[in-house]
C-alpha positions in Angstrom: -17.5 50.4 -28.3 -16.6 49.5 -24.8 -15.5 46.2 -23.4 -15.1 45.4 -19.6 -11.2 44.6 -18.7 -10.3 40.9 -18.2 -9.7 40.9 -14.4 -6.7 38.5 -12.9 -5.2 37.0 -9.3 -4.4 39.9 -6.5 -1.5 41.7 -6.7 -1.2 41.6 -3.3 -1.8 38.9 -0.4 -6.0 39.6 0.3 -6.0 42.1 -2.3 -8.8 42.6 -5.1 -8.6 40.8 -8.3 -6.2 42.8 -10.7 -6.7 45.1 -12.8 -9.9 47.3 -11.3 -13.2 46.4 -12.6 -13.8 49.2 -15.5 -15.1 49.6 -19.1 -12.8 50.9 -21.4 -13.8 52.3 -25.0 -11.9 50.4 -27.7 -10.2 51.8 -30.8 -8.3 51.0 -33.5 -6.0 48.2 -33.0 -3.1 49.7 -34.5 -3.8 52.5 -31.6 -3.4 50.2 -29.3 -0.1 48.7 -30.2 1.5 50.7 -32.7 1.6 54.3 -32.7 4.1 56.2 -30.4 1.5 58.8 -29.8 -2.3 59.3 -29.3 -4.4 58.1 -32.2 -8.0 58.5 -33.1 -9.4 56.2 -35.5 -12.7 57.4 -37.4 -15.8 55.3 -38.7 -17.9 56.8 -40.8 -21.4 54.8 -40.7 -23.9 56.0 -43.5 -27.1 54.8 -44.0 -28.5 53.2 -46.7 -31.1 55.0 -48.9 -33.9 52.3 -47.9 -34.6 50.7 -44.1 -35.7 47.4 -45.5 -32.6 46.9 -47.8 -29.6 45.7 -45.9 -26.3 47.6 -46.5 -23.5 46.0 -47.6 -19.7 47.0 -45.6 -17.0 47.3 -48.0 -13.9 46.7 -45.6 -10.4 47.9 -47.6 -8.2 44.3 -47.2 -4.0 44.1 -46.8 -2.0 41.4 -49.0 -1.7 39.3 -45.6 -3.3 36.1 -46.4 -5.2 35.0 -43.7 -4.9 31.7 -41.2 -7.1 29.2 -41.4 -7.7 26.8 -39.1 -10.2 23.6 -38.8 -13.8 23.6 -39.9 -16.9 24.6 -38.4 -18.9 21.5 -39.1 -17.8 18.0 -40.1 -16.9 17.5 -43.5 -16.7 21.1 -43.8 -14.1 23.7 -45.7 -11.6 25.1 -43.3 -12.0 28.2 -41.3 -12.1 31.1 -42.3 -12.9 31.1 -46.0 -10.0 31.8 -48.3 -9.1 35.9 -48.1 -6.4 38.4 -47.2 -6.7 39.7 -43.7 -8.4 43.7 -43.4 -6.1 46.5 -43.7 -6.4 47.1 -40.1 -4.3 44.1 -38.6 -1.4 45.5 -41.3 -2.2 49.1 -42.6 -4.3 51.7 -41.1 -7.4 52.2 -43.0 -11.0 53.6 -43.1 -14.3 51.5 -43.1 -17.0 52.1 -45.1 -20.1 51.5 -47.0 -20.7 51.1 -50.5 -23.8 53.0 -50.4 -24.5 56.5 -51.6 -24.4 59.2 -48.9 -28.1 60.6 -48.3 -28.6 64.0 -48.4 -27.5 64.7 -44.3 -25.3 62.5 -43.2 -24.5 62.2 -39.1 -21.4 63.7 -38.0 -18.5 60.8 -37.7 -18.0 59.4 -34.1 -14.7 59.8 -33.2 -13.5 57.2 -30.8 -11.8 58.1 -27.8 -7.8 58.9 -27.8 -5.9 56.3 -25.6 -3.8 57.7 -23.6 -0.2 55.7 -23.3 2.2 55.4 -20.8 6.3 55.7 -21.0 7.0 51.6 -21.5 8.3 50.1 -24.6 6.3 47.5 -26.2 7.7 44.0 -26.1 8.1 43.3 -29.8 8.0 39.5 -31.5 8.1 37.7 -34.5 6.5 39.1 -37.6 3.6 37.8 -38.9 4.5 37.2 -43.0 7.8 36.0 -44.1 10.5 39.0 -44.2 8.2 41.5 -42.2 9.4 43.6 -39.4 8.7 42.5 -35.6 4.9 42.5 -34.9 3.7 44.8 -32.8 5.6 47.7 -34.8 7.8 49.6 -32.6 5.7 52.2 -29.9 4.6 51.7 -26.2 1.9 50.2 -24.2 -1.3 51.7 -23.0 -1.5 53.2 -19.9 -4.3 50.8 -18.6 -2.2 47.9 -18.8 1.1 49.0 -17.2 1.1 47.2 -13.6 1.6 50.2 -11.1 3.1 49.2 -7.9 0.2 49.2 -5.1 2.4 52.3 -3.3 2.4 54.4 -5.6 -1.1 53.4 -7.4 -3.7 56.5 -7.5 -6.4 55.9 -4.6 -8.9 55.2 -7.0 -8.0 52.5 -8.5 -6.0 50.8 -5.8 -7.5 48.0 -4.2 -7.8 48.5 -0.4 -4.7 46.5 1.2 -5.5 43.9 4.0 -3.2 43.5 6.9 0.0 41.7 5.9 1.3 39.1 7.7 4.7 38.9 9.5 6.1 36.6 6.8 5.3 38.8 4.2 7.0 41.9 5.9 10.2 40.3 6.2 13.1 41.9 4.2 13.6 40.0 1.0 16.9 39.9 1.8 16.3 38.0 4.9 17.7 34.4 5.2 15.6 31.2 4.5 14.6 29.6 7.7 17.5 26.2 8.2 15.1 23.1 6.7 14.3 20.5 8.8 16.9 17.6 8.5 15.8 14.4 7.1 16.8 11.5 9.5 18.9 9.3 7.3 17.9 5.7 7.1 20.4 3.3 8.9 22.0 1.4 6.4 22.9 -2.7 6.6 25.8 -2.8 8.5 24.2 -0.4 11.2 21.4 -2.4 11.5 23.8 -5.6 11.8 25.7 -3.9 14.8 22.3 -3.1 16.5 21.1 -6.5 16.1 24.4 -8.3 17.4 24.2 -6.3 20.4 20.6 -6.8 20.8 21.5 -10.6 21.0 24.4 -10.5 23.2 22.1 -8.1 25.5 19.9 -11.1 25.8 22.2 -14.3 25.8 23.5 -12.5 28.8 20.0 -11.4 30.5 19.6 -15.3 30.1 23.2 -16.6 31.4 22.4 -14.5 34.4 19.0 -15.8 34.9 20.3 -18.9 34.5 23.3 -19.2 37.1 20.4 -17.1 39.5 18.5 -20.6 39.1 21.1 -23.2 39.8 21.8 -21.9 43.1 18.1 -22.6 43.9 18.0 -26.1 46.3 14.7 -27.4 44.5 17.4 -26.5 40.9 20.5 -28.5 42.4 18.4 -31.7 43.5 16.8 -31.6 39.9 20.8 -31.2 38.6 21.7 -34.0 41.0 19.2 -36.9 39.9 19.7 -35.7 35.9 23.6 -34.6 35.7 22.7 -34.0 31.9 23.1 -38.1 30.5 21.7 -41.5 31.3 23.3 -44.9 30.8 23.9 -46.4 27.1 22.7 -50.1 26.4 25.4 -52.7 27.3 26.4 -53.4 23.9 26.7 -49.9 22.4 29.7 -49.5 20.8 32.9 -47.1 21.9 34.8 -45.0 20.0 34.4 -43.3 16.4 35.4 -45.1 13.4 37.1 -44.1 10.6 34.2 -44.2 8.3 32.4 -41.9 10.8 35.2 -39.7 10.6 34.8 -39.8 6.5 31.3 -39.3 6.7 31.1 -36.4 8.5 33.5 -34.4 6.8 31.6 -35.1 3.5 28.1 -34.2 5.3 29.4 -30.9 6.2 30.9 -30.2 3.1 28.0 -31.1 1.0 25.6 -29.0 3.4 27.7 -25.9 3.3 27.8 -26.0 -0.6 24.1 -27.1 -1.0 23.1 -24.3 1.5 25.1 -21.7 -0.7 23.6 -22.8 -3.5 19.7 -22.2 -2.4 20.6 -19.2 -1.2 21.8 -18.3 -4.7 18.9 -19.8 -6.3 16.6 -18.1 -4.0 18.5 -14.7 -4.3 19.1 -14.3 -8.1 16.8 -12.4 -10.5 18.4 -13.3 -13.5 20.6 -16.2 -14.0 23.9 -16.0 -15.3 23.9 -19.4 -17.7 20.9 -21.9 -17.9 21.2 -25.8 -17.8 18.7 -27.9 -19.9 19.2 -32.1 -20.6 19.9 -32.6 -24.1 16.9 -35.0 -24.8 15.0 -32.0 -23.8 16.4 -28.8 -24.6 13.3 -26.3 -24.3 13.1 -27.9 -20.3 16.3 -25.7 -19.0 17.0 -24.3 -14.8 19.4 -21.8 -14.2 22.9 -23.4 -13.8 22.4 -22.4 -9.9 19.1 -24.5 -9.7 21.1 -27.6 -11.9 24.2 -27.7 -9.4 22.1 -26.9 -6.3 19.9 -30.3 -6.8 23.1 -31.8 -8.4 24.8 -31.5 -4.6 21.5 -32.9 -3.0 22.1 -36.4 -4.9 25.2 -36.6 -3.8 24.4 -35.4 -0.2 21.5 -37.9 -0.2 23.5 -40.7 -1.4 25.9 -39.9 1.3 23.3 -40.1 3.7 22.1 -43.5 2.5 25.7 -44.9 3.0 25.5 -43.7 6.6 22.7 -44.9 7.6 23.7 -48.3 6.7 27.1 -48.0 8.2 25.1 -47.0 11.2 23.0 -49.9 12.3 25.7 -52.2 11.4 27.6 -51.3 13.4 25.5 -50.2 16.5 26.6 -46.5 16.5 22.6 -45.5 16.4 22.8 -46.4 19.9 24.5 -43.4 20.1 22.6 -40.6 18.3 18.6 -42.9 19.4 17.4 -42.2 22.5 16.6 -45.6 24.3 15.2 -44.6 27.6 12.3 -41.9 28.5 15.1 -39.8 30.5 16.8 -38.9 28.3 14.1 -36.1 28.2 15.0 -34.4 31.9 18.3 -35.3 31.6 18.6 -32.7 28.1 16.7 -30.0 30.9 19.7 -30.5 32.9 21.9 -30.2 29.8 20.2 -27.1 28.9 20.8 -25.4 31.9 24.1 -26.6 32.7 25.4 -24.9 29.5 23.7 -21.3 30.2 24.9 -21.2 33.5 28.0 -21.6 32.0 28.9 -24.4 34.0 28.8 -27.2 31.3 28.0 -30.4 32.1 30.4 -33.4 32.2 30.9 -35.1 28.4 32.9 -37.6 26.7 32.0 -37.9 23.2 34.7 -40.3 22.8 31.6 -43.0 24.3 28.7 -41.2 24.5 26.5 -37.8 24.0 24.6 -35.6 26.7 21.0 -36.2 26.3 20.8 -32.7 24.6 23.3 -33.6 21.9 21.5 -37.1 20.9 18.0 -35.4 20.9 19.5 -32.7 18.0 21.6 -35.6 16.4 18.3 -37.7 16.1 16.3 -34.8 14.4 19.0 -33.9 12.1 19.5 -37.3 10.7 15.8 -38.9 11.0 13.4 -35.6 11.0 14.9 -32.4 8.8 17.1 -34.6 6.7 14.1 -37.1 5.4 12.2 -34.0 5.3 14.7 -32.1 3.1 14.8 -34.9 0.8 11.0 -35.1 0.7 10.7 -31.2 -0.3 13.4 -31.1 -2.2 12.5 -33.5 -4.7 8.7 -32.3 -5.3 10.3 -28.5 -5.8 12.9 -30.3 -8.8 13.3 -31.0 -12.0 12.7 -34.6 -11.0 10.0 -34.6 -9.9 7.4 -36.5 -12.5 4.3 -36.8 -10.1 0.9 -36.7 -12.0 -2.1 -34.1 -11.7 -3.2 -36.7 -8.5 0.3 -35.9 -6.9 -0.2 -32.1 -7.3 -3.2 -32.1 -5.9 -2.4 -34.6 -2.5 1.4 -32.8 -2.5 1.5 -29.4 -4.1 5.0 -27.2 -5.0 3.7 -24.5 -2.5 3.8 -26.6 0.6 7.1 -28.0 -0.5 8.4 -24.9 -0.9 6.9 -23.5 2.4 8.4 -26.1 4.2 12.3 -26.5 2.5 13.4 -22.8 3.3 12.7 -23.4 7.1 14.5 -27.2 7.4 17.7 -25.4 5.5 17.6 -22.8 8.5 17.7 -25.5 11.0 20.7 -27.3 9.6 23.0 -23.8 9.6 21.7 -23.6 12.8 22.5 -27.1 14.3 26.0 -26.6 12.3 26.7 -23.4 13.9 25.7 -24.3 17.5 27.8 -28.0 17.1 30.7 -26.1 15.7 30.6 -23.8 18.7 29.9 -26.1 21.1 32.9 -27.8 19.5 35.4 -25.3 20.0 34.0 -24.4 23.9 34.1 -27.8 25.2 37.8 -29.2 24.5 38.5 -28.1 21.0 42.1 -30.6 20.4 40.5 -33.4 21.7 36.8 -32.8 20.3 38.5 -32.8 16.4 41.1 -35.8 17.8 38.0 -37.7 17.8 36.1 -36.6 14.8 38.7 -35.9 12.0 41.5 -38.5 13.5 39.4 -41.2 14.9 41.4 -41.3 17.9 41.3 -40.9 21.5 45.0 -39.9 22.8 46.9 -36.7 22.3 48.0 -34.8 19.3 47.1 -32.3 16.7 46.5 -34.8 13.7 42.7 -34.1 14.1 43.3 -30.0 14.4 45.4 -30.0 11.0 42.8 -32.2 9.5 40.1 -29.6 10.4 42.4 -26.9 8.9 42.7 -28.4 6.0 39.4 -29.5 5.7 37.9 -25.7 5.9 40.5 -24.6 3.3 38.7 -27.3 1.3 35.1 -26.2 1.9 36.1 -22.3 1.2 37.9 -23.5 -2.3 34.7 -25.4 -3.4 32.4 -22.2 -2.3 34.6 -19.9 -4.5 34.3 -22.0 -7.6 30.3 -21.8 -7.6 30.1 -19.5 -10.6 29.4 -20.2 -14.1 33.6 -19.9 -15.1 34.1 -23.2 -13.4 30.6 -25.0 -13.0 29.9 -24.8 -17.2 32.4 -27.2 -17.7 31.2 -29.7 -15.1 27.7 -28.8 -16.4 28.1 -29.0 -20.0 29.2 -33.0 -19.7 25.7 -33.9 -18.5 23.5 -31.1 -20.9 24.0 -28.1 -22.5 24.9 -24.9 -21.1 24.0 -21.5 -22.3 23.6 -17.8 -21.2 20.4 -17.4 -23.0 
């Protein structure tokens, strides 16, 4: 019987499908895989004494059971049907016919010898328990051994297209180099570029700036507005001891409350988890509880100060009370980027610029703060008709961007501190007094070894304590 030969991918680049296109003539399958030398297997075919009677095949069956496998149809027996495997996956053996010979029977066909080449047969497991190595020990037909396409015969070789340079190349040639991946800059590059990135413009703008003072129509402007105006009769002189007080406490509450939300904003899973004890299933991370614990204290801080300040008429100092106080901060601003700052005593007053940032800070983004704050807390106990006129998202929009102005305003006063007189500027704030000495110097010192203590003990070790008297702390 012939078969055509399964054909396969090229063998080489543009080649013809391997192997050739080609009948071959099959024979027994123990032939094939077995036998160390050619092999003709006979079948004898007889025909049955009457046309219209089919003939039964008697095949001669080994003691291999056979495999079955799933059924045909559904609900059906297994397939194949219970049986031993025919002699001639296991033993070599004849078919034949159970009918009687007739009187002439036809020759036998022999089938064809297969011819077989000089490899070994890759042997594997056996197929029943304790057997030898399946296929038995011989070597593989000569049709399937690969022949290398130089030495192939020319009819059977497949005509080679031209090869590329690529595939000429000496397999021992070296790989080409890859290309290098650029390597992402990491934080602390990106933190260089950006610093110098900023002090590339500060000083594209201190240039600009000392360029326009020395414009005439600039220095009249600088000459009717030298950066202040005059303070109602009655406003008070001097910074109080109170003042003093409270501003120490406002700084320190706003660097601890700022930490906090930052931590709160950061963390993905909190470390301990504060609920009140009346209602134990409404907990906030310990973060969230000390972060809006700081606010009240912060707020009622603030309260205080605002008191203290219109009784004693120091909000003449941080209120503007005339319309130029607007040209005269113009002046301010351009004084200090020309680097030629403009003339101050904060012992009696602030530049126009100074009580325009003072009166947003304390009227604007802290009321603000408050307001936001509150709706985005614990404390919060609006009704549906408050979520609706005041909802958490526009609270929450709005509280991120009022914390970044207060680092700001704290980093540029600090600065501004330190650049203008720094003795006598913390004489005046931390030791309420207007001569000489260092008394107000230490008391800064001191006052940011404070601040730096009470950010290292924001963690659970020493806030669970505190915590724990007003609720119940746990890590779950």
């Amino acid at each position: 019987m012939t078969r055509i030969v399964r054909r396969g991918l090229p063998r080489v680049p543009g080649g013809e499908p391997w192997p050739p296109a080609r009948e071959v003539v099959s024979a027994v399958d123990d032939a094939r895989f077995g036998a160390a030398a050619p092999v003709t297997a006979a079948v004898v075919i007889e025909e049955a004494p009457a046309p219209s009677v089919p003939t039964p095949a008697t095949v001669v069956l080994s003691e291999v059971p056979l495999r079955r496998g799933l059924p045909r149809v559904e609900g059906g027996e297994p397939w194949p049907a219970e049986g031993f495997a025919p002699a001639r996956f296991g033993v070599p053996a004849e078919v034949v016919t159970t009918a009687a010979a007739p009187a002439e029977a036809p020759a036998a066909i022999e089938a064809p010898a297969v011819a077989f080449s000089d490899v070994p047969l890759r042997r594997g497991l056996p197929r029943v328990e304790g057997g030898e190595p399946w296929p038995p020990a011989g070597f593989a037909p000569a049709w399937a051994v690969v022949v290398a396409p130089d030495s192939a015969p020319e009819a059977v070789a497949p005509e080679a297209e031209p090869v590329t340079a690529l595939a000429e190349a000496p397999a021992s040639s070296p790989a080409p180099d890859p290309i290098p991946t650029p390597r992402r800059m990491g934080r602390g590059g990106r933190i260089a570029v950006a610093l110098i990135a900023l002090l590339a413009v500060v000083a594209a703008v201190v240039l600009v700036a000392r360029w326009l003072v020395t414009l005439d129509g600039v220095q009249g402007f600088l000459a009717d507005y030298p950066g202040t105006y005059a303070l109602p009769e009655d406003a008070p002189v001097g910074i109080p001891a109170w003042l003093s007080w409270q501003h120490f406490f406002n700084v320190f509450l706003i660097v601890l409350i700022a930490r906090t939300g930052l931590m709160v904003r950061r963390q993905q899973r909190p470390e301990a988890y504060w609920a009140p004890r009346s209602d134990p299933k409404d907990r906030s991370s310990l973060m969230s509880w000390t972060h809006q614990a700081l606010d009240i204290f912060w707020v009622v801080n603030g309260a205080v100060y605002l008191v203290l300040l219109f009784a004693t008429g120091q909000w003449m100092r941080i209120v503007p009370t005339s319309w130029d106080v607007f040209p005269n901060a113009v002046s301010a601003v351009l004084q200090y980027l020309s680097l030629d700052f403009p003339a101050h005593d904060s012992w009696a007053y602030y530049n126009s610029l100074q009580q325009i940032f003072y009166f947003l800070a304390v009227f604007v983004a802290a009321p603000l703060a408050i307001a936001t704050g509150v709706r985005m807390s614990m404390y919060w106990r609006g009704g549906a008709r408050w979520d609706r006129v005041y909802p958490k998202s526009v609270a929450r929009a709005l509280h991120f961007p009022v914390m970044i102005y207060f680092v700001a305003f704290v980093v540029g006063h600090v600065a501004l501190v330190l650049t203008t007189g720094a003795r006598a500027n913390l004489q005046h704030m931390y030791a309420a007094s207007d001569g000489g000495g260092w008394l107000g110097v230490v008391m800064f010192v001191i006052s940011l070894v404070v601040i730096a203590g009470a950010s290292f003990a924001l963690r659970p070790l020493f806030l669970a304590p505190v915590a724990g008297r007003f609720g119940s702390v746990t890590s779950r």
